[in-house]
Steps between C-alpha positions, in 0.01 A plus 500: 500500500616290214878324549685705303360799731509338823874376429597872390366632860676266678853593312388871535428446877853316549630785346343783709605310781833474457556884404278576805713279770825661323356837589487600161172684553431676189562253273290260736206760514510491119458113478267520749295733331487256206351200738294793636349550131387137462334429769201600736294495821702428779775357321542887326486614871770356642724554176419851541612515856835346403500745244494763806720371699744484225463852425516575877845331514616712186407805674645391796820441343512811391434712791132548492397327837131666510429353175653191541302495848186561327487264203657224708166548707288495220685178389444361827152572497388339156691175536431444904148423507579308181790235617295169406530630184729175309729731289823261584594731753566484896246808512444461872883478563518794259223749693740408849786660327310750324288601892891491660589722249264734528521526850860587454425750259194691690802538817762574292700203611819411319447257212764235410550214192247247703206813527475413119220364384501144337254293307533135613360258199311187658 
C-alpha cells in the first residue's frame, strides 16, 4: 500500500467504525464493504464477518431474529479464528460480545442497549 492508500483506509476504517458503534448498520455495512473491496486474505475475512454481523444487527432491528441469528454466526465464525488479525480493532473483545450475543439470540433471551455489538479501536 502506498500512503495516500494506506491513509485513505485508515479514515475509511474510522469511519465504519463510528457508524457501526452508533448502530447505524446499513450505512456501516456499506463502508465496510468498501474496506472489504481493498483488501485480502485474512484481513478480507474478518472485514467480511463485520460485514455480517452488521447485516445481522439490521435484520435484527427489524424483526428478523432467524436471520439476524444466522449471519451473526457466520460473522462470528470468519473473524474468531482470525482475532490476531491487527485491523485496529479489540477483535477478541469484539467475538465475547458477538458469542454473548448469540447465545442470547439462539434462547430467545431479551436483548437490551449493552447486547449491542461494539468495535473497540486499539
Amino acid at each position: 500500500m502506498n500512503e495516500e492508500s494506506t491513509k485513505s483506509y485508515h479514515e475509511s476504517l474510522f469511519i465504519a467504525l463510528n457508524l457501526f458503534n452508533k448502530h447505524q448498520w446499513y450505512e456501516a455495512h456499506d463502508a465496510f464493504e468498501e474496506i472489504w473491496n481493498s483488501v485480502d486474505g485474512d484481513e478480507r475475512q474478518v472485514i467480511q464477518g463485520i460485514l455480517q454481523v452488521s447485516v445481522s444487527q439490521f435484520h435484527l432491528s427489524k424483526g428478523n431474529l432467524n436471520g439476524a441469528t444466522i449471519l451473526l454466526g457466520e460473522g462470528l465464525g470468519r473473524i474468531k479464528t482470525r482475532t490476531k488479525i491487527n485491523l485496529g480493532i479489540d477483535l477478541e473483545l469484539f467475538c465475547q460480545c458477538l458469542e454473548d450475543l448469540l447465545r442470547k439470540l439462539q434462547y430467545k433471551e431479551t436483548l437490551n442497549e449493552n447486547d449491542k455489538p461494539f468495535l473497540k479501536p486499539i
